[in-house]
MIMIZA-899513 format. One record per residue (C-alpha): residue number from 0; x, y, z. Coordinates in nm, 3 decimals. Example, Ala and Ser with C-alpha at 12.3 -4.5 7.8 and 13.67 -1.06 7.14 Angstrom:
// residues 2
{num=0; x=1.230; y=-0.450; z=0.780} .
{num=1; x=1.367; y=-0.106; z=0.714} .
//
This chain:
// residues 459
{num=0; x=-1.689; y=6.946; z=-2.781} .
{num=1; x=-1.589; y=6.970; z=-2.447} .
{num=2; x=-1.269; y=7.159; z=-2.463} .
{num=3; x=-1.431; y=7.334; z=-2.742} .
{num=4; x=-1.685; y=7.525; z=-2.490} .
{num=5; x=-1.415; y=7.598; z=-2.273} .
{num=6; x=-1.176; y=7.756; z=-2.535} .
{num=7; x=-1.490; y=7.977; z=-2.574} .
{num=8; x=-1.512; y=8.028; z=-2.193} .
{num=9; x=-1.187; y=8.132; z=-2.204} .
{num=10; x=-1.214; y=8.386; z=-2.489} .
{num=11; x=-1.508; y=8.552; z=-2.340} .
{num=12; x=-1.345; y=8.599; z=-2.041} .
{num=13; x=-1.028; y=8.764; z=-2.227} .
{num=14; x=-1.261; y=8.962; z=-2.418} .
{num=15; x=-1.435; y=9.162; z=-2.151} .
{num=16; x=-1.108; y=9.191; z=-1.915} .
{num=17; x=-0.923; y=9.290; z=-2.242} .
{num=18; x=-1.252; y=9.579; z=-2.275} .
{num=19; x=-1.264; y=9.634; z=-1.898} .
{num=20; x=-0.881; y=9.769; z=-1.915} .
{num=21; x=-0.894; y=9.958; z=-2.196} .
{num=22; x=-1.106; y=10.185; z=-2.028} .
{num=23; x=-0.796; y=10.174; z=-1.798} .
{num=24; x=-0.562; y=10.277; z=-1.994} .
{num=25; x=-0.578; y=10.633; z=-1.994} .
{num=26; x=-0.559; y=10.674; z=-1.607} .
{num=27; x=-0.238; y=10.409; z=-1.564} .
{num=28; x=-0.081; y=10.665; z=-1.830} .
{num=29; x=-0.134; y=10.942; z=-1.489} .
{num=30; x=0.103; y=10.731; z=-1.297} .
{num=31; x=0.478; y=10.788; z=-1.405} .
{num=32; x=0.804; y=10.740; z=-1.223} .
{num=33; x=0.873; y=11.126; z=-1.194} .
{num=34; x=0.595; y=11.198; z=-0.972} .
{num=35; x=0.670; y=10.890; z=-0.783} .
{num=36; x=1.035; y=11.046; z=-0.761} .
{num=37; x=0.923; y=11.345; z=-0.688} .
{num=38; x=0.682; y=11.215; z=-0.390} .
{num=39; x=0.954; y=10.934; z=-0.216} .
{num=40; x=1.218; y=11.241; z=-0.213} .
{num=41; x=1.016; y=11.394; z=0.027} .
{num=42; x=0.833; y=11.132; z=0.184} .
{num=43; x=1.178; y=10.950; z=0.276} .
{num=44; x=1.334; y=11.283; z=0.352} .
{num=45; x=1.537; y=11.379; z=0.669} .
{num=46; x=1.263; y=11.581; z=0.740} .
{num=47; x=1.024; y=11.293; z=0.834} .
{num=48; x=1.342; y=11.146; z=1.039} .
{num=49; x=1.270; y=10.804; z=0.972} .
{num=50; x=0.868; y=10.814; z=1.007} .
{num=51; x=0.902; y=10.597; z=1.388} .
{num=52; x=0.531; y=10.533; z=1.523} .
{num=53; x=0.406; y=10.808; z=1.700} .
{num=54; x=0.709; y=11.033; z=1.663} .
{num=55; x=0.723; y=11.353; z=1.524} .
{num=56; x=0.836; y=11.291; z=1.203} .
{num=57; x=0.558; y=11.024; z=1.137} .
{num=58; x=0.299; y=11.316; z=1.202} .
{num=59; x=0.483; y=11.537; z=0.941} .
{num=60; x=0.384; y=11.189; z=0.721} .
{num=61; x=0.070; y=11.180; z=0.758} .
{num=62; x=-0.009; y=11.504; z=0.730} .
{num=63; x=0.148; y=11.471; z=0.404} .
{num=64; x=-0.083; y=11.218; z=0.288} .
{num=65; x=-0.377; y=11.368; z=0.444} .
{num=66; x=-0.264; y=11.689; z=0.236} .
{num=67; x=-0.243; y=11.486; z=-0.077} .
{num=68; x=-0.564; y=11.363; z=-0.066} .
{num=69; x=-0.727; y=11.691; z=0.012} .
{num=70; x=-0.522; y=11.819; z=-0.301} .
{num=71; x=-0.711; y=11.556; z=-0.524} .
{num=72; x=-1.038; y=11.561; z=-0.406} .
{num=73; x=-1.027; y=11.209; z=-0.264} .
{num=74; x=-1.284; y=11.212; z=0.050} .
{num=75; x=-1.164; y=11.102; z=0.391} .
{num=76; x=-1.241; y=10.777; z=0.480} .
{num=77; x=-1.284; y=10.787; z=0.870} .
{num=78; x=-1.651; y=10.819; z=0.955} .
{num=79; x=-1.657; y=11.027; z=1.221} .
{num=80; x=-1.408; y=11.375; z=1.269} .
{num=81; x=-1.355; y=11.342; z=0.851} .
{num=82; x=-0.982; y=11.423; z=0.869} .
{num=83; x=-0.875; y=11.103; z=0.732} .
{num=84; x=-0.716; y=10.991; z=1.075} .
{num=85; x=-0.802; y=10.624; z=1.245} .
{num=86; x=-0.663; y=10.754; z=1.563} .
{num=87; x=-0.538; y=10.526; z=1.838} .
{num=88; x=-0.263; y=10.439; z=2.119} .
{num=89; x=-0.067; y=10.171; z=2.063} .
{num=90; x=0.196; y=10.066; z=2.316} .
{num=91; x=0.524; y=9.989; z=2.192} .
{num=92; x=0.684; y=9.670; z=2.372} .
{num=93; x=0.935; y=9.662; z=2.151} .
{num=94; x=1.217; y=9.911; z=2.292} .
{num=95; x=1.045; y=9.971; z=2.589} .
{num=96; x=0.896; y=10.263; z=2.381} .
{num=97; x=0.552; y=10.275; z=2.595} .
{num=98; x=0.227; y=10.441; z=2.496} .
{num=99; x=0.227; y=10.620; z=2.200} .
{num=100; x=-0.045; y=10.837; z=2.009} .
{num=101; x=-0.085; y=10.717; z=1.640} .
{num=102; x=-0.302; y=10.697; z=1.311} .
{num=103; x=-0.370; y=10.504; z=1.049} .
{num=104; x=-0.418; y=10.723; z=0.703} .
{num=105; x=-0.746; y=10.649; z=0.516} .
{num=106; x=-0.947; y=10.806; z=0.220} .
{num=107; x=-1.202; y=10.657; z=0.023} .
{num=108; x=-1.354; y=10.695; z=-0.370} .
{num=109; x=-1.723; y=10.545; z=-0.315} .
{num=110; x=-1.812; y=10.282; z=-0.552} .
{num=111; x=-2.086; y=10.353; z=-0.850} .
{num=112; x=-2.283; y=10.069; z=-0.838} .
{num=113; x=-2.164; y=9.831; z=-0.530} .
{num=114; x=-2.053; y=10.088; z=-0.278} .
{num=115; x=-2.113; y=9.871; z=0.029} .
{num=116; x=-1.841; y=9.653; z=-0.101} .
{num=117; x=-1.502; y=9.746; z=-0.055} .
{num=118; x=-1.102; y=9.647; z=-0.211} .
{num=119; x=-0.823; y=9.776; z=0.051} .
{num=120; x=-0.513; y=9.873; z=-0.065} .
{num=121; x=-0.255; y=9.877; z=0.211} .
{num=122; x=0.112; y=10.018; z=0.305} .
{num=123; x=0.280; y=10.121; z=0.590} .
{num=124; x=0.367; y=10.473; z=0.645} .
{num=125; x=0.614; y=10.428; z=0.915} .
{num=126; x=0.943; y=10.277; z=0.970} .
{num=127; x=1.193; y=10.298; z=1.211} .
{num=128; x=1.285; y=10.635; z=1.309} .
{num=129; x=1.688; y=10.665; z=1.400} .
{num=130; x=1.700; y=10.312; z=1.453} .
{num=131; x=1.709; y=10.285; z=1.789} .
{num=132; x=1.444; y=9.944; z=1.751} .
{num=133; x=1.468; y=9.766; z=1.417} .
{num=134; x=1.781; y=9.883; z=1.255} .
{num=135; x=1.980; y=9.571; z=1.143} .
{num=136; x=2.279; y=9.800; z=1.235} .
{num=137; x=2.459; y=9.801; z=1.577} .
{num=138; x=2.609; y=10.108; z=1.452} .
{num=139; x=2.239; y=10.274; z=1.490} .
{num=140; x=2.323; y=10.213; z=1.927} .
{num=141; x=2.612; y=10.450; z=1.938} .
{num=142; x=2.732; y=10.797; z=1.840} .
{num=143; x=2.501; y=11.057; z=1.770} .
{num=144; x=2.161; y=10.946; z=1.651} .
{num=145; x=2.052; y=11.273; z=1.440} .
{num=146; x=2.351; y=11.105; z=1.203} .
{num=147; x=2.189; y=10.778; z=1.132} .
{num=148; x=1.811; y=10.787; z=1.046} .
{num=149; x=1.671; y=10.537; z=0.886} .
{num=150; x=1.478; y=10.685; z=0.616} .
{num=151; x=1.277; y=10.371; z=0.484} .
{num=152; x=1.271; y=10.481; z=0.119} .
{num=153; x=1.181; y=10.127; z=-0.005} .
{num=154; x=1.026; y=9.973; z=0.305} .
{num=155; x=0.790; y=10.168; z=0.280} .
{num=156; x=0.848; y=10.438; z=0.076} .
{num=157; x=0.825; y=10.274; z=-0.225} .
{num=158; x=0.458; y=10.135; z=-0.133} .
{num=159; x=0.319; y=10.447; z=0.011} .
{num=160; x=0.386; y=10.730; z=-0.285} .
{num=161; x=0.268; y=10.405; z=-0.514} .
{num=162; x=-0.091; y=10.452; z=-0.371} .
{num=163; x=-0.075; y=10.803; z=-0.386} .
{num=164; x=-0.013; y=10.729; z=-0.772} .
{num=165; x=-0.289; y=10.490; z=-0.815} .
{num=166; x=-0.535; y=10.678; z=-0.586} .
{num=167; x=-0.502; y=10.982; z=-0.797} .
{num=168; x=-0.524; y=10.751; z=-1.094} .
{num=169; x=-0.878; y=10.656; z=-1.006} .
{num=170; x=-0.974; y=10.996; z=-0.892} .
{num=171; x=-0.934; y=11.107; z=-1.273} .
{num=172; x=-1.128; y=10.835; z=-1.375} .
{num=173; x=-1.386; y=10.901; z=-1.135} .
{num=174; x=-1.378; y=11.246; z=-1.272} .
{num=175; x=-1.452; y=11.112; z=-1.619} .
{num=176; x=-1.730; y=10.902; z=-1.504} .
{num=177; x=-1.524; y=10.547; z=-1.502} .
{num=178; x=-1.547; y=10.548; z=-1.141} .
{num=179; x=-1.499; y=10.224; z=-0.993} .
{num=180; x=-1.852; y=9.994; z=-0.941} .
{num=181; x=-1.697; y=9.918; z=-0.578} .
{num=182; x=-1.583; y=10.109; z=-0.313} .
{num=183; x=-1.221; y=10.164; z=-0.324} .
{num=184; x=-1.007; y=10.248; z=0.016} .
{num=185; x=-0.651; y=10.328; z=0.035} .
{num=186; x=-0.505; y=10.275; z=0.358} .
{num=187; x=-0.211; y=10.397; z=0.521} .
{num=188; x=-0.112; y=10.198; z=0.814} .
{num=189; x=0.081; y=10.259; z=1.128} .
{num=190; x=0.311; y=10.061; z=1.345} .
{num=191; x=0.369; y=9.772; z=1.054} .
{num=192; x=0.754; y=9.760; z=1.214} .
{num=193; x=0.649; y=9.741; z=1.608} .
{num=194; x=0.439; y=9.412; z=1.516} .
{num=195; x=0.174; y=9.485; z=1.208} .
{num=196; x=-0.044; y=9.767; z=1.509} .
{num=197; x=-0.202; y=9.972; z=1.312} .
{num=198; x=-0.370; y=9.693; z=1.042} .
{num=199; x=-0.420; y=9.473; z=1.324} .
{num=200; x=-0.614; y=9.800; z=1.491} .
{num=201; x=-0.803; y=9.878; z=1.188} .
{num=202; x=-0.887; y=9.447; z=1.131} .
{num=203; x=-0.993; y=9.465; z=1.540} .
{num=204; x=-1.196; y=9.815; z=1.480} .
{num=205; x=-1.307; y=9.786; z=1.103} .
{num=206; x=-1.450; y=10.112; z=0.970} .
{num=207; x=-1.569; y=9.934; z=0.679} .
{num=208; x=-1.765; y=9.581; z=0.801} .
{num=209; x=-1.472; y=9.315; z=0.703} .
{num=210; x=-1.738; y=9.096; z=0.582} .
{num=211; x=-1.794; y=9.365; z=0.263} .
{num=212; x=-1.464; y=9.362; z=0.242} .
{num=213; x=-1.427; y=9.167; z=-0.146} .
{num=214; x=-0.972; y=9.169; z=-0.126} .
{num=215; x=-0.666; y=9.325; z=0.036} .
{num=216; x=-0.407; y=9.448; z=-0.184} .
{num=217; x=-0.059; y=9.503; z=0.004} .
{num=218; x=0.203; y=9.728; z=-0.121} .
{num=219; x=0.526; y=9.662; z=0.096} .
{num=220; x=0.877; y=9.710; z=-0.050} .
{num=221; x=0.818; y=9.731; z=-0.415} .
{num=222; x=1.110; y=9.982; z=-0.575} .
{num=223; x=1.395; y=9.784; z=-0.537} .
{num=224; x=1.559; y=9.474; z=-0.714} .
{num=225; x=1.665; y=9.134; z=-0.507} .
{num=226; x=2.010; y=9.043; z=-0.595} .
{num=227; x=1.975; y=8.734; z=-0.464} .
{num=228; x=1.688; y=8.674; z=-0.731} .
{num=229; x=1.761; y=8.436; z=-1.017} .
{num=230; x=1.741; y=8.541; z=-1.383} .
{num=231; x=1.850; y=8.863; z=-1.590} .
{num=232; x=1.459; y=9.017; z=-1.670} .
{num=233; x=1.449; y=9.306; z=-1.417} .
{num=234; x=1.104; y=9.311; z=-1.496} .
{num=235; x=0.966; y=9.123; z=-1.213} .
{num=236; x=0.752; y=9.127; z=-0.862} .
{num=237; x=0.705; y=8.837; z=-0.629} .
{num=238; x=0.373; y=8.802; z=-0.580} .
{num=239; x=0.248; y=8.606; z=-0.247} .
{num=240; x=-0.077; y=8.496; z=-0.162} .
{num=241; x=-0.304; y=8.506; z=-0.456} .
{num=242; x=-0.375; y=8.118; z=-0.459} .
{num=243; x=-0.413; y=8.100; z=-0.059} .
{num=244; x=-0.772; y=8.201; z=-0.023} .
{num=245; x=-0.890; y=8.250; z=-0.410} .
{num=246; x=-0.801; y=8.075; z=-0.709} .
{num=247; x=-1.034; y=8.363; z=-0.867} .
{num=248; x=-0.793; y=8.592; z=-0.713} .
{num=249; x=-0.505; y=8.450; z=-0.830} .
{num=250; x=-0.642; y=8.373; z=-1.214} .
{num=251; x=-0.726; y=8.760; z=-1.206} .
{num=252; x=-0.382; y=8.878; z=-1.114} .
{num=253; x=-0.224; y=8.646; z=-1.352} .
{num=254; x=-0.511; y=8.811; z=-1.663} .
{num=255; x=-0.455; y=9.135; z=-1.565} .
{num=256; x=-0.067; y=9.102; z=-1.578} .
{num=257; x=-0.072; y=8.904; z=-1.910} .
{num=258; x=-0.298; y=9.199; z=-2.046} .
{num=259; x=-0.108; y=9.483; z=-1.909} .
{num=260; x=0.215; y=9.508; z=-1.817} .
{num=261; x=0.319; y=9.154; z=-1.877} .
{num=262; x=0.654; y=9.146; z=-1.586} .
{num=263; x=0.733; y=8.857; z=-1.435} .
{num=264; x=0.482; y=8.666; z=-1.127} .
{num=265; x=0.756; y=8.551; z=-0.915} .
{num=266; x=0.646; y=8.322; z=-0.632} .
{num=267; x=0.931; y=8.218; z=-0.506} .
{num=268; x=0.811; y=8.331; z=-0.148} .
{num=269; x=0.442; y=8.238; z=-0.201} .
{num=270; x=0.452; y=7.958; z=0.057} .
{num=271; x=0.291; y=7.975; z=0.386} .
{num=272; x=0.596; y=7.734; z=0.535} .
{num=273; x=0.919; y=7.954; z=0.327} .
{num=274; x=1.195; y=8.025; z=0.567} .
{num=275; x=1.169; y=8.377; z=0.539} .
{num=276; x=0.832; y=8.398; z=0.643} .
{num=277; x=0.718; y=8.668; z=0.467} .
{num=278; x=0.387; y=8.543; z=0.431} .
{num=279; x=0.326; y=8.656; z=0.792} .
{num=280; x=0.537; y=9.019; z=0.825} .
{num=281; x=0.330; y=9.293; z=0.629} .
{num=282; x=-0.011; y=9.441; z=0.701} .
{num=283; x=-0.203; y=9.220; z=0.426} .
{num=284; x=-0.149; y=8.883; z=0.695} .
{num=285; x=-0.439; y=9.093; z=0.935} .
{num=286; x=-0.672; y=9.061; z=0.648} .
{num=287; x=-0.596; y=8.712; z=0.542} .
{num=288; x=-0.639; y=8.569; z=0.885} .
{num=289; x=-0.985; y=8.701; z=0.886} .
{num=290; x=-1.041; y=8.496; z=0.522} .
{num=291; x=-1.011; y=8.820; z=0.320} .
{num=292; x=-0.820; y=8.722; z=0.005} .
{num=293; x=-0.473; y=8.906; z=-0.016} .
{num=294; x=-0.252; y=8.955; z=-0.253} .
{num=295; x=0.138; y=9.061; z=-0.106} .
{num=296; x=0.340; y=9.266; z=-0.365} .
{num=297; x=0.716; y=9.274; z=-0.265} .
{num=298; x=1.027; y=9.318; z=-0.429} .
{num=299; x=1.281; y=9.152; z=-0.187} .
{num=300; x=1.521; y=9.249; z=0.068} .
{num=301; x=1.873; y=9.381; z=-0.037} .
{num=302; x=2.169; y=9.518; z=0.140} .
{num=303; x=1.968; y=9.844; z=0.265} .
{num=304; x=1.699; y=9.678; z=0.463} .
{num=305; x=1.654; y=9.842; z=0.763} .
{num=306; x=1.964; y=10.033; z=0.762} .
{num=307; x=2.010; y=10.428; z=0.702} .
{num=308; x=2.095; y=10.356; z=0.338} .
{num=309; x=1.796; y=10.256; z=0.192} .
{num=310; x=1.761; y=10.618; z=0.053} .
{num=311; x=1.577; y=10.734; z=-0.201} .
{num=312; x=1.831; y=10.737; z=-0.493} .
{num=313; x=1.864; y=10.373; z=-0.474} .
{num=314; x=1.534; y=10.303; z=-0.610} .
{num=315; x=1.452; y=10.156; z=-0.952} .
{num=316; x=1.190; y=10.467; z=-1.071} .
{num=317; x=1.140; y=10.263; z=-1.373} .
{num=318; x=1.017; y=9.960; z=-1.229} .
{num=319; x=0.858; y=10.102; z=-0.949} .
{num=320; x=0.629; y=10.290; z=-1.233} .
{num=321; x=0.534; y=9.956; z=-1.375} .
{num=322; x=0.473; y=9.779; z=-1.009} .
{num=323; x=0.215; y=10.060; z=-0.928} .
{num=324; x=0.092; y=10.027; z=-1.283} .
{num=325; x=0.009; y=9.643; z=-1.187} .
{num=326; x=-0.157; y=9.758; z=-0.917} .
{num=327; x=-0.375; y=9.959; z=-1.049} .
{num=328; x=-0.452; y=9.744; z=-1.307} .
{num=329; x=-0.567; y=9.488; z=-1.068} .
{num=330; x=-0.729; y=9.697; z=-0.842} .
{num=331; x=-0.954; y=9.793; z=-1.179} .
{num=332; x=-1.031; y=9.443; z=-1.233} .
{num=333; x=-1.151; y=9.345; z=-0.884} .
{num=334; x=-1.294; y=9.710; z=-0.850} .
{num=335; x=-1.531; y=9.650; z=-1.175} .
{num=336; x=-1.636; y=9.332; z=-1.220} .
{num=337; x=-1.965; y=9.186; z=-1.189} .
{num=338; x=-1.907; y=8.953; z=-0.939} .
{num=339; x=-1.755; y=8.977; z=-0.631} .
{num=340; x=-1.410; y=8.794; z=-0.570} .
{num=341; x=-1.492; y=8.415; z=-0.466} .
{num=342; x=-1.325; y=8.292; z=-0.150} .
{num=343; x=-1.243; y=7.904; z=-0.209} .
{num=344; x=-1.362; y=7.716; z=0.086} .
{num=345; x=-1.058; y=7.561; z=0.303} .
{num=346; x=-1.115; y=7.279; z=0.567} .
{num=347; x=-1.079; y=7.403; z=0.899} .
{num=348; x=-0.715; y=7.296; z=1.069} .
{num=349; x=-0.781; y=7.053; z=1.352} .
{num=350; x=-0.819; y=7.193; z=1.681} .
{num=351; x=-0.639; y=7.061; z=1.964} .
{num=352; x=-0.783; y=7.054; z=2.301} .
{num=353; x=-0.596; y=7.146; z=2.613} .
{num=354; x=-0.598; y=7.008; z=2.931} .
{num=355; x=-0.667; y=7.323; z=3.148} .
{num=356; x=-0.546; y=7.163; z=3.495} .
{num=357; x=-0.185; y=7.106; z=3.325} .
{num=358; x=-0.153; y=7.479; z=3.220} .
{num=359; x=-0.028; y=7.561; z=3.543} .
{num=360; x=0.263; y=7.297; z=3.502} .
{num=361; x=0.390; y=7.521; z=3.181} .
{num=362; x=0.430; y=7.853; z=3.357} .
{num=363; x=0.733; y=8.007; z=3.482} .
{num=364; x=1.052; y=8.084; z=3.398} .
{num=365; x=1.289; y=7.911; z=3.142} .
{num=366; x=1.609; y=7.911; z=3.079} .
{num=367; x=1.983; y=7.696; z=3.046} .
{num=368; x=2.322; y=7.774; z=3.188} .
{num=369; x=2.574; y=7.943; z=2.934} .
{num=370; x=2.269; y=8.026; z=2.694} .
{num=371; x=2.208; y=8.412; z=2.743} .
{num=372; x=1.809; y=8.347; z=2.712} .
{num=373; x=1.533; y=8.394; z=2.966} .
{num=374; x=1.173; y=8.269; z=2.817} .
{num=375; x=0.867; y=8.366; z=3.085} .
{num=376; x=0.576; y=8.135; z=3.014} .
{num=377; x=0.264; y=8.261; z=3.160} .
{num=378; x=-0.136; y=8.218; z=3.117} .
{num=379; x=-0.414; y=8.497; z=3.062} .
{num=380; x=-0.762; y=8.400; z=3.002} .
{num=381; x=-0.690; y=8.048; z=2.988} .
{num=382; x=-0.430; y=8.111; z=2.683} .
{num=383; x=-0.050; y=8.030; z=2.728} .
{num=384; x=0.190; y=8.300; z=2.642} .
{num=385; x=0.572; y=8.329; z=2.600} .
{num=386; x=0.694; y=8.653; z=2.653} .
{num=387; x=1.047; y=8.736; z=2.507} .
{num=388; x=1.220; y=9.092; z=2.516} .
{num=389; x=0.888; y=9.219; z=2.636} .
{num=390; x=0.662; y=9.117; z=2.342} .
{num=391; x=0.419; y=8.836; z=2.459} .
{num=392; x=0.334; y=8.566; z=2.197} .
{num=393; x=0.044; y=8.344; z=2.181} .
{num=394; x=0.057; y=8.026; z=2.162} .
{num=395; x=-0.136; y=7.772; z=1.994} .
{num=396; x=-0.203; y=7.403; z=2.116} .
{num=397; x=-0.098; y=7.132; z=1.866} .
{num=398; x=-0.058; y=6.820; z=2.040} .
{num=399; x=-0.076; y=6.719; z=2.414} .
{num=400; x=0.237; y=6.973; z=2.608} .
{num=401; x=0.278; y=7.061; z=2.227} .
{num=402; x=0.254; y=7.390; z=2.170} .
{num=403; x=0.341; y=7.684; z=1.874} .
{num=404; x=0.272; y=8.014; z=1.681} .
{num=405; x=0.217; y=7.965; z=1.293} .
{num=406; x=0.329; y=8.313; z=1.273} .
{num=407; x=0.642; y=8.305; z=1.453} .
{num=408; x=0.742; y=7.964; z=1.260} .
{num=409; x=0.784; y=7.840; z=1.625} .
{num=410; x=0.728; y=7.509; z=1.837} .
{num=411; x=0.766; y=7.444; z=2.236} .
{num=412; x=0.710; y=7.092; z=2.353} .
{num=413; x=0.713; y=7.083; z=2.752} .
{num=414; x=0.818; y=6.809; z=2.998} .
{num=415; x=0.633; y=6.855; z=3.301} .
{num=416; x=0.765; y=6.576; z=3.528} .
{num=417; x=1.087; y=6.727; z=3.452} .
{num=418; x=1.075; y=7.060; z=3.426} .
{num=419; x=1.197; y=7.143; z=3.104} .
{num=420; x=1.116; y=7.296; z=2.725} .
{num=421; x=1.234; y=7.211; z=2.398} .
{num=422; x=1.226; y=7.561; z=2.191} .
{num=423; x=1.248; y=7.510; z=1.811} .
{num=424; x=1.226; y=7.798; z=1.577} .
{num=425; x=1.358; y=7.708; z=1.218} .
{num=426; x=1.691; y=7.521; z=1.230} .
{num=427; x=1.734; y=7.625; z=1.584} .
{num=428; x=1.618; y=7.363; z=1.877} .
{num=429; x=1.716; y=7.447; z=2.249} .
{num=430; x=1.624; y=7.275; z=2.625} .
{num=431; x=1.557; y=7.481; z=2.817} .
{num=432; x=1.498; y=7.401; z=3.223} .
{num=433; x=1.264; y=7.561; z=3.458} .
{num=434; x=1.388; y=7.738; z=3.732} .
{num=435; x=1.291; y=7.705; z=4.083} .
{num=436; x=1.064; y=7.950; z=4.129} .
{num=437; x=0.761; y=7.979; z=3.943} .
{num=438; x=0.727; y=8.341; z=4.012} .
{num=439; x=0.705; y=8.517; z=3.653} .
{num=440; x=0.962; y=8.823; z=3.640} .
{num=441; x=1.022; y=9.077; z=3.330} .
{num=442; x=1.395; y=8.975; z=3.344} .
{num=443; x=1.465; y=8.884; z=3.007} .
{num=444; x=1.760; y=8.861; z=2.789} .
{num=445; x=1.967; y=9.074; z=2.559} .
{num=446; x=1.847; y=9.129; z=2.220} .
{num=447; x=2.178; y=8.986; z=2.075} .
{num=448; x=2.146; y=8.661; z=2.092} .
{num=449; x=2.008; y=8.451; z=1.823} .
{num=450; x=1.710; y=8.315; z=1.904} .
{num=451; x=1.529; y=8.666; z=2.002} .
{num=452; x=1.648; y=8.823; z=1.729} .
{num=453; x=1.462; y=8.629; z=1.524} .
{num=454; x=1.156; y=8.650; z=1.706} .
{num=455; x=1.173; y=9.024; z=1.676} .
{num=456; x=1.253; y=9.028; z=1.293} .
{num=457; x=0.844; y=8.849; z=1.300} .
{num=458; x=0.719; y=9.149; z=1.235} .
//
């Protein structure tokens, strides 16, 4: 009898999803892989010159979002000049770039019947300019730079003209009166490759309370194919953290797909602890840290990451049409449902309590003969920080002189008495010794060597 009730469960649940996209249908037909073609030739043009944060070809892309929006009728979502711009200076460690002016992108359809609950779509509208910081190229140091920008047609081409797609999708249904119950923002973000800026500035300076906010979809890299992925269906996306905050989430995404376009749910990168770490590098990890259930749709890395040939004719149009199509199917889902998402309840990771008279002991200068690495350790409001190639990390107590960044994948266990730290990122473990003098200097070392590079690659 039991199972019986629940097969029924189960079919009433089918039922009204199965209803609930039907209505769908129609509007998913308004996204196709031309006008995505037609958007990401542009949008990854030499004309934007790589998008960099705060450069000038990043304010020719926004204004080409803001103009698309305008176009469709798709309000602006900032609340006070209503030009679609979260303005703000960032400064960019990385590259010694300085202060820079920048925006985050966001528009808004208003929910129907919950519009004080909101579902974020995110991507990043920049990249990395001519390469002079992030390029994976050494090439991208010498010659003449107007030769070799990096014109980020997957990462994050590909996610950006998908939300144009999906936006406009639900503009039409809006139109047709199947506007969404909720509130539906689509948000553009800045400075994803200097460190995840501009999400972390919207998450620090919410426009829309972050307690409304019902789940984060995150568009990053999703118009290419991994050829290091296993199996022959091209038909895929890898789909990373549905089941980390919601199992509601996750059961959604996995309806909605079954329903719709039924691709392959890859999750070969779902967990928190893979080596690649993925989990932690796009805009979605600002949401999820503040218990906002996420949902990370990603395609993989290939040959042309952050290198001036990931260009726009290298992207699978065809796939990329089905991806957004997910998307939007999902968002429709989450957007029109009764209830909001539920967030499962996770036990809170122990905290470990440090001695404040031994911070002192940590700080200084680090380093080991024949090793080309400098790490300054240093304290700020009773917080210990490592600061490598001018980008200061915090760090997190775990045991007693124990300490670590989830993030980063990394872990520093001190020896006072003698002066030394054991830094272990991944498969990498190095002592380090503390020099003499404890006075903290921004001498640091060259972004060659191993270890730094892949702290810099956290984005």
């Amino acid at each position: 009898m039991k199972n019986f009730f629940i097969i029924i469960l189960v079919s009433l649940f089918t039922f009204k999803s199965y209803s609930q996209l039907q209505k769908a249908n129609k509007f998913a037909k308004t996204i196709t892989a031309q006008e995505l073609k037609d958007h990401l030739y542009i949008y990854a043009s030499d004309e934007f010159e790589g998008r960099n944060t705060g450069a000038e070809g990043q304010k020719k892309a926004v204004e080409y979002l803001k103009n698309f929006y305008i176009e469709n009728e798709i309000e602006p979502g900032d609340l006070d000049d209503k030009d679609y711009f979260q303005k703000m200076k960032l400064n960019l460690r990385r590259g010694n770039e300085g202060e820079v002016d920048t925006e985050n992108v966001i528009a808004i359809i208003k929910g129907t019947e919950i519009p004080d609950e909101y579902l974020i779509l995110t991507s990043h509208l920049d990249h990395v300019g001519y390469g002079r910081t992030g390029s994976r190229s050494r090439e991208a140091y010498i010659g003449e730079v107007k030769e070799r920008i990096h014109n980020g047609a997957d990462d994050d081409g590909s996610g950006t003209v998908a939300m144009l797609e999906i936006a406009q999708a639900f503009k039409q249904a809006s139109k047709k009166g199947k506007g969404p119950k909720r509130s539906i923002i689509f948000l553009h973000v800045t400075g994803e490759e200097k460190g995840l800026l501009g999400s972390a500035y919207y998450a620090d300076n919410p426009i829309y309370p972050l307690e409304n906010t019902v789940t984060n979809l995150n568009l990053d890299m999703i118009g290419r194919i991994d050829p290091t992925r296993k199996g022959d269906k091209r038909e895929y996306i890898y789909i990373i953290g549905s089941d980390h905050d919601s199992q509601d989430l996750h059961n959604l995404s996995e309806q909605t797909n079954l329903e719709t376009v039924n691709i392959d749910l890859d999750y070969r990168y779902n967990a928190k602890d893979d080596p690649n770490r993925f989990y932690y590098r796009s805009d979605h990890y600002n949401f999820a840290k503040n218990g906002i259930p996420i949902i990370f749709y990603f395609s993989g890395t290939h040959p042309d990451y952050h290198l001036p040939s990931d260009t726009p004719d290298k992207i699978e149009y065809d796939l990329l049409e089905l991806r957004s199509k997910l998307v939007f199917y999902t968002a429709w889902n989450i957007a029109n449902r009764d209830e909001r998402i539920k967030v499962d309840p996770k036990p809170e990771a122990e905290k470990f309590e440090v001695d404040k008279d031994k911070l002192d002991g940590y700080a200084g200068n680090y380093g080991a003969e024949g090793i080309p690495l400098k790490i300054g350790v240093f304290i700020r409001d009773n917080n210990l920080f490592i600061e490598v190639m001018n980008q200061a990390v915090q760090l997190d107590a775990l045991a007693d002189d124990v300490f670590g960044s989830e993030a980063m994948g990394l872990k520093i266990t001190f020896d006072i008495e003698n002066g030394t730290m054991e830094f272990k990122q991944g498969p990498y473990n190095i002592k380090l010794n503390k020099e003499r003098s404890e006075e903290h200097t921004s001498e640091l070392q060259s972004p060659d060597h191993l270890v730094c590079r892949l702290l810099l690659e956290k984005k």
